[in-house]
C-alpha positions in Angstrom: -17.5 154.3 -148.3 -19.1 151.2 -148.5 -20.0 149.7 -145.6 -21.5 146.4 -144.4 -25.0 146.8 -142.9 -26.7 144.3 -140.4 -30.9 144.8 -140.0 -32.1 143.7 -137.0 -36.1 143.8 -136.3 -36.4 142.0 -133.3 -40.4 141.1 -132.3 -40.9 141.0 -128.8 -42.6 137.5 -128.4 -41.8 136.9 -125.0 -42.9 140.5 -123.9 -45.5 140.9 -126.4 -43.7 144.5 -127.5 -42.7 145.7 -130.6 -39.0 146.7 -130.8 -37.8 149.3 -133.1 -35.7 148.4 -136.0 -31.9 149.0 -135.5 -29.1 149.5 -138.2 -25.7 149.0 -137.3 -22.6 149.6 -139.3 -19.3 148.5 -139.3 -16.7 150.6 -141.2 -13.1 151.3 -141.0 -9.4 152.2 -143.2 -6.5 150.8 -143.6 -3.6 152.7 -144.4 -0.2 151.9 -144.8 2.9 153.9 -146.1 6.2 154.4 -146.4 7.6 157.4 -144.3 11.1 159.6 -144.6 11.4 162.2 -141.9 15.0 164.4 -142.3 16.0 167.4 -141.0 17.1 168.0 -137.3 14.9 170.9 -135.6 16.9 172.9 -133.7 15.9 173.0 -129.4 13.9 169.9 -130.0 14.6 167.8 -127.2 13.8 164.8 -124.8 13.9 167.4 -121.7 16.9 165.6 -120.6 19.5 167.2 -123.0 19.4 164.7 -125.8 18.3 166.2 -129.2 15.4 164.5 -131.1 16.8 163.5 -134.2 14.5 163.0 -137.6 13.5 159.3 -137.5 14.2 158.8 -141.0 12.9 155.6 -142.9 9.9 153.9 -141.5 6.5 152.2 -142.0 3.6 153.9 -141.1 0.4 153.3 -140.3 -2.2 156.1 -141.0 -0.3 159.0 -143.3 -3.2 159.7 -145.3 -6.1 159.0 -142.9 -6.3 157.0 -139.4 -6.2 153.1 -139.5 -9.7 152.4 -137.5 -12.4 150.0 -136.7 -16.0 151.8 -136.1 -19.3 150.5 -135.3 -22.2 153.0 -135.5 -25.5 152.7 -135.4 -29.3 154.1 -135.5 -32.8 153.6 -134.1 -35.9 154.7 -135.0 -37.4 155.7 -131.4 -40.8 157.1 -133.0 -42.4 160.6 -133.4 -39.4 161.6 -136.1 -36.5 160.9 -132.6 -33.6 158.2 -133.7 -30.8 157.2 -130.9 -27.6 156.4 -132.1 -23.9 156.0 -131.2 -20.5 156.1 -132.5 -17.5 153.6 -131.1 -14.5 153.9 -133.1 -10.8 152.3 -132.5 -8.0 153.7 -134.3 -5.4 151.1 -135.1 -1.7 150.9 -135.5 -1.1 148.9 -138.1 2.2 148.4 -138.9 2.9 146.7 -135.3 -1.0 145.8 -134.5 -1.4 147.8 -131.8 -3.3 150.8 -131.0 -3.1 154.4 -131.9 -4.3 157.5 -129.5 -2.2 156.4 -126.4 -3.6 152.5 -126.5 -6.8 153.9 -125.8 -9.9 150.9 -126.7 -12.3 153.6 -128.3 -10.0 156.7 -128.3 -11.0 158.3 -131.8 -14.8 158.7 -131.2 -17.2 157.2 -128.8 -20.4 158.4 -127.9 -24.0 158.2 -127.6 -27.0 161.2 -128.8 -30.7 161.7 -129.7 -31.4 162.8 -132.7 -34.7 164.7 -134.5 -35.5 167.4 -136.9 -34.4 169.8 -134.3 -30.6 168.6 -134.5 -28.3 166.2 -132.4 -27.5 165.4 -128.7 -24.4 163.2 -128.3 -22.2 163.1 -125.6 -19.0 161.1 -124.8 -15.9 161.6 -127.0 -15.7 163.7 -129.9 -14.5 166.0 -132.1 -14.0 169.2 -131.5 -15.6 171.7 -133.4 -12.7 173.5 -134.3 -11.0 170.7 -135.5 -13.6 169.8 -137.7 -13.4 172.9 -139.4 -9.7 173.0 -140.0 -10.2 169.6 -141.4 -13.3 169.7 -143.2 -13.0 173.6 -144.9 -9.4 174.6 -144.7 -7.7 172.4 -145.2 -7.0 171.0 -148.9 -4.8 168.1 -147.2 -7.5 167.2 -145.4 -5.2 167.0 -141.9 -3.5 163.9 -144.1 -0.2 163.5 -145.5 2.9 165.5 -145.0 2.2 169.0 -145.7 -1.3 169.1 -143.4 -2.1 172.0 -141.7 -2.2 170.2 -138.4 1.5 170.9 -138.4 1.4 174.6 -138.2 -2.2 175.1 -136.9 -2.6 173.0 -133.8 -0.6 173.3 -130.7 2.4 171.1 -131.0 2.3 167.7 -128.9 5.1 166.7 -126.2 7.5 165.7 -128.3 7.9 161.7 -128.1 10.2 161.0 -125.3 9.7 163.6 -122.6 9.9 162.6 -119.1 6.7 162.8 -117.1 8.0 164.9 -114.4 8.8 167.6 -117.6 5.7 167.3 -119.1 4.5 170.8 -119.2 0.7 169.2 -119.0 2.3 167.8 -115.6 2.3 171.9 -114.3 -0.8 173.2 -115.6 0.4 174.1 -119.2 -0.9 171.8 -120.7 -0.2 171.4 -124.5 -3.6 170.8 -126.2 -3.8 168.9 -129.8 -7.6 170.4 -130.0 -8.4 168.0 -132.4 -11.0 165.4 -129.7 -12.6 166.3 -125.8 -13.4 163.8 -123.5 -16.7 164.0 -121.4 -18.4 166.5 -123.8 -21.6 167.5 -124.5 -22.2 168.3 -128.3 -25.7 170.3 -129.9 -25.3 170.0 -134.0 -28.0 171.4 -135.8 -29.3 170.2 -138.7 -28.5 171.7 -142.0 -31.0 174.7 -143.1 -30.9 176.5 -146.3 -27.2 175.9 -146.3 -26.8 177.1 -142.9 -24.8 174.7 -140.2 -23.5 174.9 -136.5 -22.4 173.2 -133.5 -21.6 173.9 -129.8 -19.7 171.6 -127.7 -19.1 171.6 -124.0 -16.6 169.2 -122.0 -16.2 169.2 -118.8 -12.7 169.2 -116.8 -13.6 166.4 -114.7 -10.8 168.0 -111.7 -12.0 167.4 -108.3 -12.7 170.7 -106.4 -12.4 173.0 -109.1 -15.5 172.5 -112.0 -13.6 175.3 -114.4 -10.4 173.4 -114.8 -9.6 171.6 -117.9 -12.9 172.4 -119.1 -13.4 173.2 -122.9 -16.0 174.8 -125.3 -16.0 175.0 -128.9 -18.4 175.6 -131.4 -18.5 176.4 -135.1 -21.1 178.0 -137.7 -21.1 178.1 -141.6 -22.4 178.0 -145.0 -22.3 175.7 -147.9 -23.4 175.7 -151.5 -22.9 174.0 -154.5 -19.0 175.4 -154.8 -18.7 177.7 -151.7 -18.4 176.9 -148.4 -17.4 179.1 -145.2 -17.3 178.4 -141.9 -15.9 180.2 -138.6 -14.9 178.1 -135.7 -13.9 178.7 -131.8 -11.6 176.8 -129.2 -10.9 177.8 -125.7 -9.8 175.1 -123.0 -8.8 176.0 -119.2 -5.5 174.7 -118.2 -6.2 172.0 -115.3 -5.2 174.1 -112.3 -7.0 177.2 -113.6 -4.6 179.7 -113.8 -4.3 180.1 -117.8 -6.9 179.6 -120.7 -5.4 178.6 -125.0 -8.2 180.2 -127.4 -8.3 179.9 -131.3 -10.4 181.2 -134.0 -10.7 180.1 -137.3 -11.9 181.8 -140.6 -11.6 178.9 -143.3 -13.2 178.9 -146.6 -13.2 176.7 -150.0 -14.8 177.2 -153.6 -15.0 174.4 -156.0 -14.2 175.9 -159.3 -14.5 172.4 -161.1 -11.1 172.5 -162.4 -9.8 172.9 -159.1 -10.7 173.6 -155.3 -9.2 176.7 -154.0 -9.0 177.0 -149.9 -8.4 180.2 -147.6 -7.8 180.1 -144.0 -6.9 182.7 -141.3 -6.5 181.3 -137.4 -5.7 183.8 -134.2 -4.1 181.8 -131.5 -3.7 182.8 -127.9 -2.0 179.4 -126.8 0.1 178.1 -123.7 3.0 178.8 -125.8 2.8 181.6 -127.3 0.2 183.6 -129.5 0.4 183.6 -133.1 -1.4 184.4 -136.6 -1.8 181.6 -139.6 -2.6 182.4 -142.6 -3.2 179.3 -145.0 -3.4 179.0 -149.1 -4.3 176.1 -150.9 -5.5 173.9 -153.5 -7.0 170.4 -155.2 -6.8 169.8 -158.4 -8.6 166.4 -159.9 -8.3 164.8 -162.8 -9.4 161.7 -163.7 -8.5 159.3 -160.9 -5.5 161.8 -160.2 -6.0 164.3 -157.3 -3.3 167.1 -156.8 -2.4 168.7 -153.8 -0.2 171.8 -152.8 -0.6 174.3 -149.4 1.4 177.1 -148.0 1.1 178.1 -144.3 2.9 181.1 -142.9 2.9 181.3 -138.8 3.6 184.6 -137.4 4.6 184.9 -133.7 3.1 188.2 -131.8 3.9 189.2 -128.3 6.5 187.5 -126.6 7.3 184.9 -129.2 7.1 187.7 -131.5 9.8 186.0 -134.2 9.5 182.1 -133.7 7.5 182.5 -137.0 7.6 179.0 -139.5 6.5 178.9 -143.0 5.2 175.0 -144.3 4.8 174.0 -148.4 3.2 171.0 -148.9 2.8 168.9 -152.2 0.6 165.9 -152.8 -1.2 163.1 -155.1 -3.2 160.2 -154.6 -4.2 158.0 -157.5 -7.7 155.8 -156.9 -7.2 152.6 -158.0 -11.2 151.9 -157.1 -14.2 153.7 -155.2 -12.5 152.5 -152.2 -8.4 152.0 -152.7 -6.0 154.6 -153.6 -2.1 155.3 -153.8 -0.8 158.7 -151.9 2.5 160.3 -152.2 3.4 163.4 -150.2 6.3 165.8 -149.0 6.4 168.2 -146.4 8.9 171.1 -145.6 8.8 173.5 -143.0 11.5 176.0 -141.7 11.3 177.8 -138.5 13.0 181.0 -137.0 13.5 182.1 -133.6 12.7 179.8 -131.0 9.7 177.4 -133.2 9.9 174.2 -133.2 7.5 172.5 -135.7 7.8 169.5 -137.0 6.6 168.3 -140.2 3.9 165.1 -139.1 0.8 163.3 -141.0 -2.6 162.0 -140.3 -1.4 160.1 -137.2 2.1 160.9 -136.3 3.4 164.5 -135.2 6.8 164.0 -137.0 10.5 164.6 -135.6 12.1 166.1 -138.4 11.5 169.6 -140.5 11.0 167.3 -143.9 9.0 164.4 -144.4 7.9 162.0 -147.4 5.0 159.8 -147.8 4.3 156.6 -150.5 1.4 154.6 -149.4 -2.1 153.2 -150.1 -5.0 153.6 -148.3 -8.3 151.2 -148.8 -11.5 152.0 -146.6 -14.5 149.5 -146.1 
């Protein structure tokens, strides 16, 4: 990605100290697409009766990766330490507004340290989980119709629920895992193709420090073609009363001709516990990248039966290092009580189909 790079070396004259140089660097994407969602998913509902219905044709902004605007930045502190941050916007393009709940800096935004013994950075961030699903499992990279967010993240309040029916409202709290506010993140650096990360975040609920609290962390191994990793979730529910836990297995090996990925996820959520089990692949060629995925969903215990199965197909074409076309399609069919919808990088979907035609360009 290329990015534009500002220098600053700023000479203390005044002070008579020496400041240490700072790079800052101002990145973003811009993606825009046309979306077809179709298929009505049965129970899916407003909480006030009313169905959800698919929302059919639309423009998008973000199918393939997140419309943003990100500053980030280093400093050389001395004695091999660096400080650095990370603000990033994420930005609704289509109506110019912005994404993640109209939130100023809601996609990252934090602060660390940073030295040959790894990175300190708290604020918001990723979770560790997330990054594994999205950096190891799957071959969509959580982009697209046909992502693995779909199936393996907790589904979101579906658009239009009443506050007062919110089950976040009584404690249940539907969780996207995918960013924690208030966290506390140790990455250390990468070691003989060894990686990990542990991340802490804290609840913030007055009289009760174990509520809404979450920790995640992640280890793994890369190569030149393999790489593994194993990744954990658990958050509290805000009154204390219940816990959601994951765990990831996700694995890829580059072939050359093609990129194979493997993932297995055990889920004790709010709603329900289930087991995914995820197949995929890449294919490039030339500028011409193929995609395809299957995800089964298996529901144990007392959703035992609201199972879902998802195929997803997609291409992008790069027109340049930093422009590309994306088509997509999503399908997923659920039984028993599941109610997935097929979504992309930055919308959760209404319908159990979906189509994507866009182009991306990132600076």
């Amino acid at each position: 990605m290329k990015k534009l790079h500002i220098a600053l070396a700023i000479a203390g004259a005044l002070t008579g100290t020496a400041y240490a140089e700072t790079t800052v660097e101002i990145y973003g994407v811009v993606d825009m697409g046309f979306v077809r969602e179709t298929g009505t998913v049965a129970g899916l509902s407003t909480g006030t009766g009313a169905a959800i219905l698919p929302a059919g044709n639309k423009l998008s902004s973000g199918a393939q990766s997140g419309t943003r605007l990100g500053f980030k930045g280093t400093e050389d502190l001395g004695g091999g330490l660096k400080g650095l941050f990370v603000l990033e916007t994420g930005i609704a393009g289509d109506s110019g507004g912005f994404n993640q709940g109209n939130l100023a800096f809601a996609r990252q935004s934090f602060i660390g340290l940073q030295n040959d013994w790894g990175t300190v950075a708290l604020g918001r961030q990723y979770t560790s989980y997330f990054l594994t699903l999205n950096q190891i499992a799957d071959p969509f990279a959580s982009g697209l119709a046909g992502n693995a967010q779909n199936l393996m993240l907790p589904p979101a309040v579906p658009a239009g629920l009443p506050a007062a029916t919110d089950p976040a409202s009584v404690g249940a709290e539907p969780d996207r895992v995918i960013r924690m506010n208030n966290a506390i993140k140790y990455t250390m650096p990468l070691k003989n193709g060894f990686s990990g990360e542990i991340a802490y975040g804290f609840g913030e609920i007055a009289g009760n420090s174990a509520a809404s609290r979450i920790l995640t962390a992640s280890a793994g191994y890369s190569s030149s073609s393999l790489n593994v990793s194993v990744a954990y979730y658990r958050k509290n529910n805000r009154i204390d009363t219940d816990k959601m836990e994951s765990v990831l297995l996700a694995a890829n090996y580059d072939f050359g001709v093609a990129k194979v990925f493997a993932a297995y996820a055990d889920n004790d959520w709010f709603i329900g516990k289930s087991r995914d089990f995820l197949i995929g692949t890449t294919v490039p060629y030339g500028p011409h990248k193929f995609i395809a995925s299957y995800i089964r969903k298996t529901g144990r215990g007392a959703t035992d039966g609201d199972d879902a199965n998802q195929w997803g197909l997609g291409y992008t074409y790069s027109l340049s290092k930093r422009t590309n076309l994306y088509a997509a399609y999503g399908s997923i069919s659920n039984d028993g009580n599941a109610k997935y919808t097929v979504g992309n990088n930055s919308e959760n979907g209404t319908g159990n189909k979906a189509f994507n035609l866009g182009v991306r360009h990132t600076f």
